[in-house]
C-alpha positions in Angstrom: 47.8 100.3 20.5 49.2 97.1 20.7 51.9 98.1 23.3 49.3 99.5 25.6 46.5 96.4 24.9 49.4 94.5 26.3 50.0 96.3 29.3 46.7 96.5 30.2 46.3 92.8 30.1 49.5 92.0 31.7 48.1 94.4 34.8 44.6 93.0 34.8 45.9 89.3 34.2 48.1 89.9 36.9 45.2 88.9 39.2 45.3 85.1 38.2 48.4 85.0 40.1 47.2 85.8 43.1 44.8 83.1 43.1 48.1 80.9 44.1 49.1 83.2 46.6 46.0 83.9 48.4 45.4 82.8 51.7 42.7 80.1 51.5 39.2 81.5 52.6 40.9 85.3 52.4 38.2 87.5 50.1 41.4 87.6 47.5 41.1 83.5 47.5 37.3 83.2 46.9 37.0 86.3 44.4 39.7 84.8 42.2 38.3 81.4 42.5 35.2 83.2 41.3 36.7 84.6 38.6 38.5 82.1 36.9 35.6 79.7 37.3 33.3 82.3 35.8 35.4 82.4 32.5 36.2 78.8 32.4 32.6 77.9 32.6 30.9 80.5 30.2 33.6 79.3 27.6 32.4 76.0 28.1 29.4 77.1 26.7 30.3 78.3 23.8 31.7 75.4 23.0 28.5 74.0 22.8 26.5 77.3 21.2 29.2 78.2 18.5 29.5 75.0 17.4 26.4 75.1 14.6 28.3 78.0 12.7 31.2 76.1 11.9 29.2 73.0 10.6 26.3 75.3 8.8 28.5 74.7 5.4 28.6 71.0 5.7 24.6 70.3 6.7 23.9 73.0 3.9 25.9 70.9 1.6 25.1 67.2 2.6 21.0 68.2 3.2 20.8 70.4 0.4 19.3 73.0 3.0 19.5 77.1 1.5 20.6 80.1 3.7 17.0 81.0 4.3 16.7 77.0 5.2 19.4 77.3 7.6 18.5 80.6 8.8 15.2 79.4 10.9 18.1 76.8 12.9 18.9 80.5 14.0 15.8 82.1 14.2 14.6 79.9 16.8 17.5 79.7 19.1 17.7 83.8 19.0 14.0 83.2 20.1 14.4 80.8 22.8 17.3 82.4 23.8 16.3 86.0 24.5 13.3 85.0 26.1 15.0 82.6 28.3 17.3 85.4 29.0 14.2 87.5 30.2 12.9 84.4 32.5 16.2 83.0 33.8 17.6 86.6 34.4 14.5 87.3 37.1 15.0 83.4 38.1 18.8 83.7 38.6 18.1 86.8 40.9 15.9 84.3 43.2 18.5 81.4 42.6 22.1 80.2 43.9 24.2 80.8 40.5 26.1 77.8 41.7 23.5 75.3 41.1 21.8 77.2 38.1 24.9 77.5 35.7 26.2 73.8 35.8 22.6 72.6 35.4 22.2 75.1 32.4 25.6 73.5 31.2 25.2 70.2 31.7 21.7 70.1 29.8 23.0 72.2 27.4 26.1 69.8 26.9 23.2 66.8 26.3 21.3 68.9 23.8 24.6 69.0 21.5 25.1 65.4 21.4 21.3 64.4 20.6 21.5 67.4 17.6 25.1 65.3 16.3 23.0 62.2 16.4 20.1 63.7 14.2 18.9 64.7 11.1 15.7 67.1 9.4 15.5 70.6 9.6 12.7 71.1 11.4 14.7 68.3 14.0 18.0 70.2 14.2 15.8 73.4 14.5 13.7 72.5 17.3 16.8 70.8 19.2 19.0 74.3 18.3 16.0 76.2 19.8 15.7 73.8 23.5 19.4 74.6 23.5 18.8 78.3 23.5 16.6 77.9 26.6 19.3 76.3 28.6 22.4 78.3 27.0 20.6 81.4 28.4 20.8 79.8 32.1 24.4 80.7 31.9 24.9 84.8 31.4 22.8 85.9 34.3 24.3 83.8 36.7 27.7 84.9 35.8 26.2 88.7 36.0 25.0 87.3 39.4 27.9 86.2 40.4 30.5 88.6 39.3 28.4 91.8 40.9 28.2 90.2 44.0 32.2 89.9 44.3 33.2 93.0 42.6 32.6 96.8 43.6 31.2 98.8 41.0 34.7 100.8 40.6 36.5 97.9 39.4 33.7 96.3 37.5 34.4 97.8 34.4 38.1 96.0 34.1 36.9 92.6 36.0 33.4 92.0 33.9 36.1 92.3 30.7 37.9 90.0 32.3 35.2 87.8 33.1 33.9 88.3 29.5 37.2 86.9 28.0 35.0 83.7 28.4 33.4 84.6 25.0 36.4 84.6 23.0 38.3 81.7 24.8 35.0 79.2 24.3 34.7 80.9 20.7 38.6 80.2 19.4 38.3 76.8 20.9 35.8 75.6 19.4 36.7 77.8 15.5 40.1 76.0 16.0 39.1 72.7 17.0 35.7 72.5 15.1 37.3 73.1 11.7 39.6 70.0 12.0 36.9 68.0 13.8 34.7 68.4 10.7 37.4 68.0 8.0 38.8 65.0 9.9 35.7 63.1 10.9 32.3 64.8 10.0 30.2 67.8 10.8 28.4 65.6 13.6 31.8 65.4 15.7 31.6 69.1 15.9 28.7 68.7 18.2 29.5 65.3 19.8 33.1 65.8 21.5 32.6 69.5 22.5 29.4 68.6 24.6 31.8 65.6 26.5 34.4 68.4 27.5 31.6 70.7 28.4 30.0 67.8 30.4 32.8 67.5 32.3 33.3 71.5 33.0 29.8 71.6 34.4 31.1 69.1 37.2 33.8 71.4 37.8 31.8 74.7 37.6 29.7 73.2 40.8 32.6 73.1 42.3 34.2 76.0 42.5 31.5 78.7 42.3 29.5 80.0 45.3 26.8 82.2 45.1 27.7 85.2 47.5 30.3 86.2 49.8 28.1 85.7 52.7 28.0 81.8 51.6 31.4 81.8 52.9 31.0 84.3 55.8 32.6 87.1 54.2 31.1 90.3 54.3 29.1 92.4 51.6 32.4 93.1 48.6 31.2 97.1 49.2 32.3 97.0 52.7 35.6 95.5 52.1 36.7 97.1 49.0 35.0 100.7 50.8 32.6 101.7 48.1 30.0 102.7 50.4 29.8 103.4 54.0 26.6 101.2 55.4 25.9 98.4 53.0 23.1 96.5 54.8 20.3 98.4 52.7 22.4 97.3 50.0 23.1 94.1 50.6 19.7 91.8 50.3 19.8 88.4 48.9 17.0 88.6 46.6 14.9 90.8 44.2 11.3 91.8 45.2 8.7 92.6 42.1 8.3 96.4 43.3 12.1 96.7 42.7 12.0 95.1 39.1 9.4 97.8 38.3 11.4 100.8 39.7 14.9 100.1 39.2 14.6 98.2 35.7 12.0 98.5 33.7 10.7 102.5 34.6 14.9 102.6 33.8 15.5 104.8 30.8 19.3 103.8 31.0 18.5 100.4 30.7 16.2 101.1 28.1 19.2 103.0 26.1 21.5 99.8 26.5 18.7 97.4 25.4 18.3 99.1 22.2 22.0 99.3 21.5 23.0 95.8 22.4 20.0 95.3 19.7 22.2 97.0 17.2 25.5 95.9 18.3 24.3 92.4 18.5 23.9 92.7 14.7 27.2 92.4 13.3 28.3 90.4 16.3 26.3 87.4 15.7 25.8 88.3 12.1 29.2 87.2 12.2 29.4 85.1 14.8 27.0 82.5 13.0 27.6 83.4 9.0 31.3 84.0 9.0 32.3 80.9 8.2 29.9 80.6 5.4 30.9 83.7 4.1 34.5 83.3 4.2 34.3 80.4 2.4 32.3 81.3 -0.2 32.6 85.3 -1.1 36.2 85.3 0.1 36.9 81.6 -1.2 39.1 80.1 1.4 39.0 76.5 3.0 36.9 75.5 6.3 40.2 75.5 7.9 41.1 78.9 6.4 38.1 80.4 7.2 38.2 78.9 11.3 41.8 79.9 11.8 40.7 83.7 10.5 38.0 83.7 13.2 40.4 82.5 15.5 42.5 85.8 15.2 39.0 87.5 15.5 38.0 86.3 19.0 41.9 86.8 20.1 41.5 90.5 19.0 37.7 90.3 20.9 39.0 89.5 24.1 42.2 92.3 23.9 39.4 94.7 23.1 37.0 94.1 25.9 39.9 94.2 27.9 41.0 97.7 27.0 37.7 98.9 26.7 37.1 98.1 30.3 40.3 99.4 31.7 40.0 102.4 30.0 36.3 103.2 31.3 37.1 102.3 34.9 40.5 104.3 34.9 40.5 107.1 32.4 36.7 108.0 32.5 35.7 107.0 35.9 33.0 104.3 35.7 31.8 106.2 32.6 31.0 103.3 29.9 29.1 105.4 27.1 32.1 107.2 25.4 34.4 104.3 24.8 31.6 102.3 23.3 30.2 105.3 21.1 33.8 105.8 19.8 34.3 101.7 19.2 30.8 101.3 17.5 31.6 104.2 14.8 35.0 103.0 14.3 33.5 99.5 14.0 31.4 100.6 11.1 34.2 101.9 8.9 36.2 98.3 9.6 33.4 96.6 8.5 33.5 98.8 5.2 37.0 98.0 4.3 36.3 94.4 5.1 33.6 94.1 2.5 35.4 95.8 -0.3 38.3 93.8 -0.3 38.3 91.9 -2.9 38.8 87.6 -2.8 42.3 86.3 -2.6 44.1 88.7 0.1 43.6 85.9 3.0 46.2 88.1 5.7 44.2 91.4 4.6 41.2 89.7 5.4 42.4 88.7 8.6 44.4 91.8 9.6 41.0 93.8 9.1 39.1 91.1 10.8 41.6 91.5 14.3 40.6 94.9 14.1 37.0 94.6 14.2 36.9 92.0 16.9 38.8 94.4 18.8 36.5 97.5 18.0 33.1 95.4 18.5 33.7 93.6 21.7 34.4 96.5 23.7 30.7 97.9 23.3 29.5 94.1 24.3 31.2 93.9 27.1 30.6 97.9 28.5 27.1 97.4 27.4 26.6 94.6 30.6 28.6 96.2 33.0 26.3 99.7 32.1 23.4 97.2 32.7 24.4 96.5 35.8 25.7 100.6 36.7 22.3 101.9 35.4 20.3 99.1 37.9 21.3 97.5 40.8 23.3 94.6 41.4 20.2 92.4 42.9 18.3 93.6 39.9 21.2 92.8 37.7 19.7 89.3 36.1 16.5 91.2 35.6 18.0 93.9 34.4 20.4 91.9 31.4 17.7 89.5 30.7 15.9 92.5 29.0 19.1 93.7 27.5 19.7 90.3 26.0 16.1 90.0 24.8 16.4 92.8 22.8 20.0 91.6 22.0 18.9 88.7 20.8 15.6 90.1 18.7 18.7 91.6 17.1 20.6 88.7 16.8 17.0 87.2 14.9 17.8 89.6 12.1 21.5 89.5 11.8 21.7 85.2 12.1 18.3 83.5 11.1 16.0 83.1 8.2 15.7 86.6 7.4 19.1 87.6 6.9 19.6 84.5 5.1 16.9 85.6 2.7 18.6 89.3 2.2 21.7 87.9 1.3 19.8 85.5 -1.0 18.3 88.6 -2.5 20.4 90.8 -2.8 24.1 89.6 -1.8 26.6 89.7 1.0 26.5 93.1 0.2 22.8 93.9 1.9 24.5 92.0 4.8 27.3 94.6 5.4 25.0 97.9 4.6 22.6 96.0 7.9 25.8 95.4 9.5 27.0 99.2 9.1 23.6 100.4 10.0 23.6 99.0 13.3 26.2 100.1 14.0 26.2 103.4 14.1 22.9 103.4 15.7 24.2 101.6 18.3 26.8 103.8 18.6 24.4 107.1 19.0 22.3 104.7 22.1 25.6 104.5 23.8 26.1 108.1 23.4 22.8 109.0 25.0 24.3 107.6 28.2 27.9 109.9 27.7 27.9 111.1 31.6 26.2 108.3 33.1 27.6 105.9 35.8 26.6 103.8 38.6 24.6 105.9 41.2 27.0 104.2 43.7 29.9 106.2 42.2 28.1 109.5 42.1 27.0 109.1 46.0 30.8 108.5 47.3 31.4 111.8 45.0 34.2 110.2 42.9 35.5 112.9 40.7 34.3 111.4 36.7 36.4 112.8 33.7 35.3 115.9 32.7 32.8 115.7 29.3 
C-alpha cells in the first residue's frame, strides 16, 4: 500500500511543478496558483482551530475545569460552526471567495489571540464559539473556488489535493503546539499561531481569484471538454429556486449529510480528545502524545490522496465504494487501538497511521460527492448542510456530552460511539454505490462496472 500511496502522490504532486513552468495568465498558471493558495490558506486555519485540543490538558489542569467542563468549549463551537457553515455556504455562493476567506482568516486569527489573553469558562467558551462562526467562512469558499477551476472528472484527485490543507495545518500546529506549551505556556499555543495566520490571510488575498472569468478565461468545462455548451452551466450566482431543487429536494445530499454526521464522530472525537486521551489512558507526555498525532494527519493526507485517485481513475467519478470500504475498515482500527494496552507507544502510533489513513478518505470523497450529487453554483449551499450535520456530529463526539460518557463510563463508551458511527456511516456511503456527477453520466463516460 505504501509503494502505490507513493506513486499516486508523486503523480498528483506532480502538478505543483508546473506552477513554475506555466506560462503566466495560461489556465495551467491560474488553476495552480489556485491550488496551492487553497491549501496553504485552509491550513492556516487550522492553525488557529486545532490549537484548543492541544492546550485542553493544561487549562483542565491550571482551572481545575472536568471533561464535561471542557466539553461545552466544544459544544459551542460545533454549534456556531455548523450553522455558520449553513449561512456562509449560501453567502459564499453570492460572494467572491477572494474577499470572504482572508476576512474569515484574519478575524479568526484575532479571536485566537483575545482567547490566549483570557480566562473563565464561560469566557474561553463564548470566544471558542465566535471563532466557529468565522472558521466556517473558510470551507465553502475553498469548495467555491476549487469547483470553479476543476472539471468534475478530475475533482476527485484535486479536492484531495486541495484537502491535504487539513493535515498540513493539523501537524503544524500538533508539532509546534506541544513545544509551545511545554516551553512557554498553554496561552502561546493560541498567541503565535494567530500572528502566522495573520499574516497568511494577507497572502490568501493575494493570490486567489474567484472564477476563471475574473481573469478572462473561459468556463474550466469548456477547456478541459467536459461538456459541449457550458453557458447554461456557467452562471455566477445561485438563485433560491435552485437551492430548493438541486439541494435540499436532493436525496444524495441528504445520504452524504447523514454520513459525514457519522464520520465526523471519530474524526473530531479525535481530533479535539486525543491528546487528552493519550496522555492519560495511554500515559505518554504532551510531547509524546503531539508527535503521535503528527504521524496521524501525515497518514490523513496520504489517504485522502489515494482515496481520491482511486475514485476518479479506477471507479470513474464513483465516490460511495471507496468510502464504504474505508469507513468499515476504519471501525476495526479503531478496535485494535483501544485494546492495546498502555506502554506500546510505536503500536499506538503504527495503528494510529492507519486510521488517519482509513478515515480521511471518506472526509474528503464525502465533499467532492457533495459537490457531484449538486451542482457546482449550489456547491456552498450544498456543503453548508453537509457540515451542519457534520458538525451536530462533531457536538457528540467533542463537547460536553461526550465528555460526560467518558466520565461515566470510560474511554471505552468513547470507542463503542466511535465504532458505531462508523459503520453507519459506512452503510450512508453505500446507499450512493453507483452514483456520480450527472455531468459524467450526460458525456456517457463508461463507470466501473458494480
Amino acid at each position: 500500500m505504501t509503494t502505490e500511496v507513493e506513486a499516486i502522490s508523486r503523480k498528483e504532486g506532480g502538478v505543483f511543478e508546473r506552477v513554475f513552468s506555466a506560462e503566466k495568465g495560461s489556465y495551467t498558471y491560474w488553476r495552480m496558483r489556485m491550488l496551492y493558495a487553497t491549501i496553504i490558506g485552509y491550513a492556516a486555519f487550522y492553525l488557529v482551530r486545532q490549537n484548543l485540543s492541544m492546550t485542553i490538558p493544561s487549562i483542565g489542569s491550571e482551572f481545575g475545569y472536568s471533561k464535561f467542563d471542557l466539553g461545552w468549549i466544544a459544544t459551542v463551537f460545533s454549534i456556531t460552526y455548523g450553522v455558520g457553515k449553513l449561512v456562509n455556504g449560501y453567502l459564499s455562493d453570492r460572494s467572491d471567495a477572494r474577499y470572504f476567506m482572508s476576512i474569515g482568516l484574519f478575524l479568526s486569527a484575532v479571536v485566537s489571540i483575545i482567547m490566549g489573553l483570557g480566562s473563565g469558562l464561560f469566557f474561553f467558551a463564548l470566544l471558542w464559539g465566535l471563532n466557529g462562526c468565522f472558521q466556517s467562512m473558510g470551507w465553502p469558499a475553498c469548495a467555491r473556488v476549487i469547483t470553479h477551476w476543476f472539471s468534475p472528472k478530475e475533482l476527485g484527485s484535486k479536492w484531495a489535493l486541495w484537502a491535504s490543507s487539513h493535515q498540513i495545518g493539523a501537524v503544524a500546529i500538533f508539532g509546534m503546539g506541544g513545544f509551545l506549551i511545554e516551553y512557554s505556556g498553554w496561552r502561546s499555543a493560541f498567541i503565535v499561531p494567530a500572528f502566522v495566520s495573520m499574516g497568511l490571510a494577507f497572502f490568501l488575498f493575494n493570490r486567489l481569484r474567484d472564477t476563471p472569468k475574473q481573469v478572462g478565461l473561459p468556463p474550466v468545462e469548456e477547456y478541459k471538454g467536459d461538456v459541449d455548451h457550458v453557458s447554461h452551466v456557467y452562471e455566477e450566482r445561485i438563485t433560491f429556486k435552485e437551492v430548493l431543487t438541486t439541494v435540499l429536494a436532493n436525496r444524495l445530499v441528504w445520504y452524504m449529510a447523514i454520513a459525514n454526521m457519522c464520520l465526523y464522530i471519530p474524526r473530531m472525537g479525535i481530533f479535539f480528545w486525543a491528546p487528552t486521551f493519550l496522555k492519560e489512558y495511554k500515559g505518554v507526555t504532551l510531547i509524546t502524545a503531539g508527535l503521535q498525532l503528527v504521524s496521524f494527519e501525515i497518514a490523513c493526507l496520504f489517504g485522502g490522496i489515494a482515496a481520491g485517485w482511486i475514485s476518479d481513475k479506477l471507479f470513474a467519478g464513483r465516490r460511495g465504494p471507496i468510502a464504504t470500504v474505508f469507513l468499515i475498515g476504519l471501525a476495526i482500527t479503531l478496535f485494535i487501538f483501544w485494546k492495546i494496552p498502555p506502554g506500546y507507544p510505536l503500536l499506538d502510533a503504527l495503528i494510529l497511521i492507519v486510521a488517519g489513513f482509513l478515515l480521511n478518505g471518506p472526509q474528503v470523497l464525502n465533499g467532492v460527492a457533495t459537490a457531484d450529487f449538486a451542482s457546482k453554483r449550489a456547491v456552498g449551499v450544498a456543503t453548508g448542510i453537509t457540515g451542519v450535520c457534520a458538525y451536530a456530529g462533531s457536538a457528540l463526539a467533542s463537547g460536553a456530552g461526550f465528555g460526560k460518557l467518558v466520565e461515566v463510563y470510560g474511554w471505552e463508551g468513547g470507542f463503542l460511539l466511535f465504532i458505531l458511527a462508523s459503520l453507519i456511516g459506512a452503510f450512508f456511503f453505500a446507499l450512493t454505490w453507483n452514483n456520480r456527477a450527472k455531468i459524467l453520466d450526460e458525456k456517457g463516460e463508461a463507470a466501473v462496472p458494480s
